[in-house]
Each structure stands twice: as C-alpha cells, then as structure tokens.
N, C-alpha and C positions, 0 to 999 in steps of 0.2 A: 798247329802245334809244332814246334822247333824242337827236334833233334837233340841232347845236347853233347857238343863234340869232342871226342873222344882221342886218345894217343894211337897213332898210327900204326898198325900192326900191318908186317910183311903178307903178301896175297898170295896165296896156297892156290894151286889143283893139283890132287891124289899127289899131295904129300909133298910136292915140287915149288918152291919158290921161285916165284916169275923176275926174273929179271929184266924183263920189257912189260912194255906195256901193251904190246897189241900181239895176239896171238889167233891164230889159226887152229879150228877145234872141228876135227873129223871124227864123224861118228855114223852107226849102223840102224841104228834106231834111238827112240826117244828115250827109252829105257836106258839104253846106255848112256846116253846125253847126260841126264838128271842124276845117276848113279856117279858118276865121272864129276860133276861140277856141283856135285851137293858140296865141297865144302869152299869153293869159291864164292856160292852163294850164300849157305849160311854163314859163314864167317864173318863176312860184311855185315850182314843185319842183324847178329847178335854183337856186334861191335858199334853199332849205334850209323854204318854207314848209310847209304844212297843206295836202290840199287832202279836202275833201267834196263827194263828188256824190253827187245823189239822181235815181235814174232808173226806169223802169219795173223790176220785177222779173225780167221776162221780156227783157229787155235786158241784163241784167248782162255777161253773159259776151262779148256781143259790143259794149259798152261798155270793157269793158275791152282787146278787141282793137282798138279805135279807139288807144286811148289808147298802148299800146304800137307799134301803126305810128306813131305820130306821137314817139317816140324815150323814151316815158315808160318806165321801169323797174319795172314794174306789181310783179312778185314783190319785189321790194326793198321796196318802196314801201307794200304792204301790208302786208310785215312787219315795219317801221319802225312802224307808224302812221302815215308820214307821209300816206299813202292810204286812203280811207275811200271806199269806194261803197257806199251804200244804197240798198235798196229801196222802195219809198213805202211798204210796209207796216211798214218801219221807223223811217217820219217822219211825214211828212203823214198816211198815214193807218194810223196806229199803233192798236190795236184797232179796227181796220176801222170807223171814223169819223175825219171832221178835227176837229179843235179849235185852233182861233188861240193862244190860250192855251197850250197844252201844246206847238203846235210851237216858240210862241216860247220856252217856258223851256230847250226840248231846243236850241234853237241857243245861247243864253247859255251852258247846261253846256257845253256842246262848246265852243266858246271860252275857257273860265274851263281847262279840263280840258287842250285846248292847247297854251295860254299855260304850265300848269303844267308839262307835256309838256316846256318850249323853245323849242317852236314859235313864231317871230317875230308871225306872222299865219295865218287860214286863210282860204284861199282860195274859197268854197261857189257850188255850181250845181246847179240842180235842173229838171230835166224838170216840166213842169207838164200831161201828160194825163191825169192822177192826177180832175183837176176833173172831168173829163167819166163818171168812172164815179155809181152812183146809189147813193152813200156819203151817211150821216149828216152835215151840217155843210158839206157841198162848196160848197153854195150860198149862204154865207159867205164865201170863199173873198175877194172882192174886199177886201174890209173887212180880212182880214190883210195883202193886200199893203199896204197902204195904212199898218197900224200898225208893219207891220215895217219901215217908212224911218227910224221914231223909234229903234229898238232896234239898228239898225247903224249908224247916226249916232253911238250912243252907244259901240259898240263897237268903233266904226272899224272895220271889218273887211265884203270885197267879198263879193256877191250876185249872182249872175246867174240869172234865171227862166227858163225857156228853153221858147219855145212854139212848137208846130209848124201853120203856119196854112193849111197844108192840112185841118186838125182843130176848127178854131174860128171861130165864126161872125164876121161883122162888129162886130155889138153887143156883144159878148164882149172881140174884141181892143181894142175902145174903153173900156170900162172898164178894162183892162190900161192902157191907158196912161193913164188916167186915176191911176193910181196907182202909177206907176213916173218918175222926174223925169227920167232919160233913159233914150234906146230904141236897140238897134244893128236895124238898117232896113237890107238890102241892102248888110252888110258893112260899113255905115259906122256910128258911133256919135255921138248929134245929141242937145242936149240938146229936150227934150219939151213943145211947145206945149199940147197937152191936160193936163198934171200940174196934178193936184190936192191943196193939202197936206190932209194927213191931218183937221187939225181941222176943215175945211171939209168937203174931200168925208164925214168922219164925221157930222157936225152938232157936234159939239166933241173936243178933243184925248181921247185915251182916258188920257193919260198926262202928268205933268207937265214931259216934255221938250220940247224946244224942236224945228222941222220940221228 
C-alpha cells in the first residue's frame, strides 16, 4: 500500500521547530525519551509521513510498545511501510562492523526508495549504544556524525541520534556535540555552542556540499 503524500508541515520537539535537520537528543531514561519526542513521532505518522527507527535489537519489541501507548498504530503501520524499526545489526552495524560510508548510502536508499513509495518525508531516529559495543569501525563513529549533516542538508529530510547519558562518558558526549549543530538538553531543543562544521572538525569537507 502507498502512502498518499501529503503538504509538508514544519517538525516540532516539545513545541520547538527544528531548523536543521540532524539533531542531537540527551536523555535520562526511556520514559523521558518517548515523553519528549512523542510529538516528533506522532506528528509525522499522523501526517501521512515515513518514520525509521533504529534501536537496539533486544528492544524491539518493547520499542514498539512505547510507540503504540503513545497512540501510534504500530500493526497498520508496519504493514503500510509506513513504519520501519531496525535493528543496529540491520544499520549501523550491518555485518557486524560500522562503516560511515555504507550507512550513509543505506539512508539515501531509504529515502530515494520513500519518496518513491509516496511518502512525503521520512521521519529517522536512532538509538546510538550501538558505539559502545567492541565492533569494527565504532571508533569512527564521530566522523559520521559529523558528514552526515552534509547528506541531510542535502536530502532535507529530519535525524535524531538519541543517547542515553547514563551510558557515555563526558568526553564522548562532547564530541557528540561537537558534531550535531543542535541539541534537545532537558526537553528543551537549543541551537549548539560546541558545533563544529564538518570541514573543520574533519580537517577538510569530505564532500563537495556545502555545511
């Protein structure tokens, strides 16, 4: 079944209109996560969009129970397409290594694939404890956030990283911001004093796009 696509409407968290597309989402518990980005996520799928989530594997099922208390039509929804939750072993670390590259082509498809769908927009968010396992490439990891603001600039289309900072060290989350141009902080969403555009914090543009 195709979607059928709808007028574009501005992308809300807690009442904040995103002016970027890739954002940075610090949170305490899951409770807060799902409270905070209920209307990132309903908003899109009552508006006919796309949404992709990428979370642990071993969360699926009770990911998806978030998502339906919070009034989402999970069954419908998944068997629309218009819902799409992944596993990290089915993104980030897709033969059980990262590669920046290969994730970034798998979000291009998915949007080119979309769009052809119907789909207005897709909406994407991804659990990021994926880094902390002792995978191939993980330790790269900051370098894509950093090229992927080039590749959704370009696609127009929202992002949200979602870390949980009971899980990650100080230094850690400082590079996160270091390459996310805004941060949602304690429910509020602030554009990002630390942000480093890509061709600087790289040492040069990895791409011929523009920040």
């Amino acid at each position: 079944m195709v979607v059928k696509e709808t007028a574009l409407k501005d992308v809300t968290i807690a009442g904040t209109r995103l002016e970027h597309f890739h954002i940075a989402a610090f949170f305490r518990s899951r409770e807060e996560e799902f409270e905070v980005l209920r209307s990132y996520i309903r908003d899109g799928i009552d508006a006919g969009e796309k949404a992709v989530h990428i979370c642990d594997p071993n969360q699926k099922h009770d990911h998806l129970r978030r998502l339906e208390a919070m009034g989402v039509p999970t069954s419908n929804c998944l068997r629309t397409g218009q819902l799409e939750v992944l596993g990290w072993n089915d993104a980030y670390l897709k033969e059980g290594r990262f590669d920046g590259d290969t994730m970034m082509a798998l979000i291009e498809e998915l949007v080119m694939t979309s769009r052809a769908e119907g789909f207005s927009r897709v909406r994407m968010m991804g659990h990021m404890e994926w880094v902390l396992e002792e995978r191939p490439g993980v330790e790269r990891f900051i370098d894509y956030e950093s090229r992927v603001n080039l590749l959704l600039n370009r696609l127009k289309q929202p992002a949200i990283c979602v870390y949980d900072v009971n899980r990650f060290s100080g230094a850690t989350i400082m590079d996160v911001l270091r390459s996310h141009p805004f941060a949602l902080v304690d429910g509020v969403v602030r554009e990002n004093p630390f942000y480093v555009p890509p061709k600087v914090l790289l040492g040069s543009s990895p791409t011929n796009e523009q920040d």
